[in-house]
C-alpha positions, 0 to 999 in steps of 0.5 A, a space after each residue: 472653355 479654359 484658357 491659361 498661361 503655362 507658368 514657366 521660367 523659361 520663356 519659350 521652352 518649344 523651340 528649347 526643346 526642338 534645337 536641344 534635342 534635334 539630333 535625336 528628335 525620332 524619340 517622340 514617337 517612343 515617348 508617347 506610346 511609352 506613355 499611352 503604354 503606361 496609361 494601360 498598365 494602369 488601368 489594368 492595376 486599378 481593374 485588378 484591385 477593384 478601383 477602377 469599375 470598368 471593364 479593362 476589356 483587350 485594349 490596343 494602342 493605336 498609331 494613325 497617319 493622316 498625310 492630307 491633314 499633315 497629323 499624327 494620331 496616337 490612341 489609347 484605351 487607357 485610364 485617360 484623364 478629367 480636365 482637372 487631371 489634363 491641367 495637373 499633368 500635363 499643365 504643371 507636372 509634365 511641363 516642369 518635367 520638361 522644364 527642369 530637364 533642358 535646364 539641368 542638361 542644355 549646357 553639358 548634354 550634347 557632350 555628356 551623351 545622355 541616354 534616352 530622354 525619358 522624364 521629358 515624355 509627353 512635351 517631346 511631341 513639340 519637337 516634330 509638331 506645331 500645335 497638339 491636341 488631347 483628347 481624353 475621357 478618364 475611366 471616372 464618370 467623368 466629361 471628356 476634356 480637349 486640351 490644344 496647345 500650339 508650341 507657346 506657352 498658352 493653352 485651351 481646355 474645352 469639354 469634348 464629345 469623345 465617349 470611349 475610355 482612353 486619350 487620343 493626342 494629335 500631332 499637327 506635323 510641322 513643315 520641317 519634320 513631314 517626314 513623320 507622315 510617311 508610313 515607312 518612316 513611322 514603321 521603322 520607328 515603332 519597330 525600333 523603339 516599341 517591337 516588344 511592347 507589353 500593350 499590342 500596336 495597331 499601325 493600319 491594316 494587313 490582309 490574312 488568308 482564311 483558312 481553306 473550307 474542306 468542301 472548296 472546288 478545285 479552282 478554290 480562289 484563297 480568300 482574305 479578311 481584313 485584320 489589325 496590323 500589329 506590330 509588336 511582340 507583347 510577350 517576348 521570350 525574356 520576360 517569361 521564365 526560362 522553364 517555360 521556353 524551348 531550345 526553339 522558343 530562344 532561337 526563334 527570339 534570336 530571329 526575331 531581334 536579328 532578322 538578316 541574321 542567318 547563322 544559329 548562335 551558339 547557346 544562351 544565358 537567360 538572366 532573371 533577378 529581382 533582388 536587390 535590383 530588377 534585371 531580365 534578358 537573354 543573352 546570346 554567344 554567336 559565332 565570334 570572328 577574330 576581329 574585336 571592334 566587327 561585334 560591338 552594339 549588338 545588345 538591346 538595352 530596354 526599360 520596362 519594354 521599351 528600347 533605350 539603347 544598343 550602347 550597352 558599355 559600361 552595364 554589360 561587362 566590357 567582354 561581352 558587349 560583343 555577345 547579342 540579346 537583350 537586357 531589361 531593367 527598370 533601375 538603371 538611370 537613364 537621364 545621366 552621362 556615361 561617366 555618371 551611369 559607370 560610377 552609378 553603384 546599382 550599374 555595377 551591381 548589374 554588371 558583376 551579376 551578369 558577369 557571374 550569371 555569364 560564367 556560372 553558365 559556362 561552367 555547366 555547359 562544360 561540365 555537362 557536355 564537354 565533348 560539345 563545348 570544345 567543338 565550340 571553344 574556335 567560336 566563343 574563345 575570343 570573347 572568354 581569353 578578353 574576359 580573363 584579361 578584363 574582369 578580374 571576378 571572371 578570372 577567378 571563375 575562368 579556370 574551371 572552363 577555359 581551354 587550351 587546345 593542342 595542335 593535334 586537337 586535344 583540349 585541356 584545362 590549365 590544370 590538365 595540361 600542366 599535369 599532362 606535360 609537367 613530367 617531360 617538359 620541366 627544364 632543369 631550373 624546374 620550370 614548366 614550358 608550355 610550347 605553342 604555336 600561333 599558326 599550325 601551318 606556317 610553324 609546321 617544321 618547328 612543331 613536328 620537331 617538338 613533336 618528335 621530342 614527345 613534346 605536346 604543343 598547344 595552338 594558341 592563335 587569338 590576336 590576344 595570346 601574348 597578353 593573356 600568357 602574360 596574365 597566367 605566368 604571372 599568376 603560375 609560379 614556375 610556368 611559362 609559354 614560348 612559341 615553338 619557333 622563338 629558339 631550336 628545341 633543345 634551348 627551349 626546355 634545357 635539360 641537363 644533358 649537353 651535345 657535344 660540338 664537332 667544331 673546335 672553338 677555333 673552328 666555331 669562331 671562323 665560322 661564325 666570322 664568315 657567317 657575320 660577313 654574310 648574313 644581314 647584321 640588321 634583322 638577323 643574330 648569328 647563333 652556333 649551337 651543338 645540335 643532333 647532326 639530324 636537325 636543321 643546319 640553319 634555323 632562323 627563330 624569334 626571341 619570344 620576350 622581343 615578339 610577345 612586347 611587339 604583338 602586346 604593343 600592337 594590341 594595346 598595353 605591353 608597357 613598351 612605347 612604340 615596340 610595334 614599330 621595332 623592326 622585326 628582330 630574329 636569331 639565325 641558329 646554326 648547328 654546328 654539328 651538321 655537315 653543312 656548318 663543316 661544309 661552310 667552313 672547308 669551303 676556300 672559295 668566297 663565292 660558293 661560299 657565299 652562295 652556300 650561306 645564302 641558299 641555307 639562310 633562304 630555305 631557313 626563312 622558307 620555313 619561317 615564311 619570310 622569303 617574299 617578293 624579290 629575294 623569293 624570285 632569287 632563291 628560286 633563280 638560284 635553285 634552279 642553276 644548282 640542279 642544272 
């Protein structure tokens, strides 16, 4: 028997080790397997070269509970250890590991959020148990070796009578973590952390129906045998070649990494690079709902199998954190801070590869299937318009298939459009006027005006419209976008020509007194414009510079403080040449007047969508007195 003192600076590192990383302290589970995974692999090197003389065989992992005895037992048929080799690893190597790990982050790692712990490994066991136990028997022709150690700093090494190849270690479950004795919780956990791990893991039993046997009587009772109840996924989809899976092959994995997810995504990118850093995964477009903030933390971030983390900020570019997958890479750092792996140069390798990986796919979508892309554009466009926003190398890529869809379903590329519309809708200072709406139905009256101009109307309806035409007016020189309803027509793309007014100037100024005294000073700016006789008498429009700053402001940036709290500001545009400005003005009864002015002013805001609540109930009130 060996005893021994473990030569630390620290003088108790176990209860360092429990209180630092209590919050997270589920981890254990993930390191150990992660280590007797490691242990396997290792083997399976050494069998492959001939080093190791020993049959690798088809080994398993296995994870027992034993409630009564208040233990946790993880086995492995891995290369295992000699004594010599327990005293090397785990006595120095390991425990230095631990020890040099809490020193470097006991201070700043709460608030550094650290990622993982991996590099802690083995000694992490002591944060959910009060003494652990190997037993292990190297591949060598070696004795097997049983270490015991009960969360000091002294240890035991005895032979042991263990005869199959690989290390068992035992967990004596501590009175304050015997949680991990429930088989729910310790499903959950290797589900969470080892789903998709390279070596199968035996947790208990299932039972399998045999197949039935051609000749079985008509009141055949199906029969079961007893089978390993494995519950991981060795093999998934992203670590095989794209060449060898099926449309069916991605969407089953989909399922498989979201089971309460229903709907189908979209379509997927398989990544697959190994120079001049390792990546693998697949990534998955969903449907996409409006709201930025529901879609977050949807993809896995693994490590050689082994799950680390759904906060993927800052190695998956910041617009597709809202996608769903799975990325792998054994060359991210994962014992850094969040700032540290941001400024780390082979994150931002990864993240400009998936970036460009991201667009080159979208490009052969569009280009191989258009008719099918722009059936999907409503599902993907928030996440497309965000990137062009965020990632400049996106941006460049963007214009081959970045859409702008039209109120009549038609869809153009920036460079289609503005062929298609620069002929009729270049205004006299020989700039092009994109007109959007942001909703077909409550803009319908100004769109069909526009229509009837033979203007085009794009619907541009995204909660992040105002920043992204911001973006493209001032990349386009002589372009720029105004929704529908922010002035009457004829003010949005001027030509040369000019309508004459009806009304001479003295007239104009009168009527424009009477409809200041009249209409509310504080939302509303009169207007008199010569417009056709046939258009609206009174159209109520909102300056787009005054909207754009608000939206913009209301969604982050926009560079004006506060504009989201402005009151909404709108111009109320009369047309002097309809019978109802000269009705208004002949009228020399104040209140028909009024009632005139008040009626127009109401069924302008109808068309606005502006009429609400009290004022509504009195317009309707007022209607219907009109047509007694």
């Amino acid at each position: 028997m060996t005893t021994g003192k473990i030569n630390v600076s620290v003088e108790n590192i176990f209860p360092l080790i429990k209180k630092f990383l209590y919050n997270d302290h589920e981890i254990f589970l993930r390191e150990l397997v992660s280590n007797a995974t490691d242990a396997t692999l290792k083997l399976k090197h050494l069998t492959s070269i001939g080093e190791a003389k020993v049959e690798y065989g088809n080994p398993i992992i296995e994870v027992k509970i034993d409630k009564e005895g208040k233990k946790l037992h993880l086995i492995d048929q891995g290369l295992g250890m000699t004594a010599e080799e327990v005293e090397k690893y785990i006595n120095q190597i390991a425990f230095s590991g631990a020890e040099e790990f809490l020193e470097k982050y006991k201070d700043s790692a709460k608030d550094s959020g650290i990622i993982g712990h991996f590099g802690l490994g083995f000694y992490s066991a002591f944060m959910v148990a009060s003494k652990v136990e190997i037993i292990t028997k190297s591949y060598k022709d070696e004795p097997a070796a049983h270490w015991t150690c009960d969360g000091s700093p002294e240890f035991t090494i005895v032979p042991s009578d263990k005869t199959e190849r690989g290390t068992e270690i035992i967990l004596h479950i501590a009175e304050d973590s015997l949680e991990f004795l429930e088989e729910f919780k310790i499903r959950e956990l290797l589900t969470k952390y080892n789903k998709f791990m390279p070596i199968p893991i035996k947790f208990g039993t299932k039972k399998e129906a045999l197949p039935k046997p051609e000749d079985a009587p008509d009141d055949y009772k199906t029969e079961y045998k007893e089978v390993d109840n494995i519950i991981n996924n060795p093999t998934p989809a992203w670590t095989k070649q794209p060449v060898d899976l099926t449309d069916e092959d991605y969407k089953n994995f989909y399922h498989e990494l979201y089971p309460m997810q229903f709907e189908e995504p979209l379509f997927n990118i398989h990544l697959n690079v190994d120079y001049p850093f390792n990546l693998t995964g697949i990534l998955y477009f969903p449907k996409m709902s409006a709201d930025l903030q529901l879609q977050k933390d949807k993809i896995q971030m693994y490590q050689n199998q082994v799950f680390v983390t759904d906060n993927v900020e800052g190695i998956v570019p910041e617009f597709l954190v809202m996608l769903k997958g799975v990325i792998d890479s054994p060359d991210i750092p994962l014992n850094v801070s969040r700032s540290g792996l941001q400024a780390d140069s082979n994150v931002k390798k990864i993240s400009n590869y998936i970036t460009r990986k991201v667009a080159d796919k979208l490009k052969s979508l569009f280009t191989e299937n258009r008719e099918d892309f722009e059936q999907k554009w409503n599902d993907i466009k928030i996440v497309l318009e965000y990137g062009m926003l965020s990632e400049p190398k996106f941006y460049e890529k963007a214009g081959d298939f970045i859409l702008y869809p039209s109120v009549d379903n038609k869809y153009y590329t920036l460079a289609e459009l503005k062929e298609a519309i620069s002929a009729n809708q270049t205004d006299k200072n020989g700039k092009t006027v994109v007109l959007y709406a942001s909703n077909k139905e409550a803009q319908h009256g100004y769109v069909e005006i526009a229509k009837e101009k033979g203007y085009e109307v794009l619907l541009l309806d995204s909660p992040i419209v105002s920043h992204l035409i911001q973006k493209l007016e001032s990349d386009n020189e002589n372009l720029t976008f105004v929704r529908v309803d922010s002035d009457h027509i004829d003010k949005l793309i001027q030509k040369e020509e000019t309508q004459i007014s009806k009304l001479s100037e003295d007239e104009s100024t009168q009527l424009k007194t009477v409809l200041e005294e009249i209409v509310p000073k504080a939302n509303y700016s009169v207007q008199l414009e010569p417009m056709d006789s046939t258009a609206a008498p009174f159209i109520i429009t909102q300056p787009e510079f005054m909207r754009r700053m608000k939206e913009m402001s209301q969604t982050g940036g926009g560079g004006m403080f506060g504009m989201g709290n402005f009151p909404e500001m709108y111009n109320l545009v009369v047309n002097t040449n309809s019978e109802l400005a000269t009705t208004i003005l002949n009228t020399s009864d104040k209140s028909a007047q009024e009632s005139l002015v008040k009626q127009a002013l109401d069924l302008a805001k109808i068309s606005q969508g502006l009429l609400k609540g009290e004022e509504l109930t009195a317009f309707v009130k007022r209607s219907f007195e009109l047509i007694k």
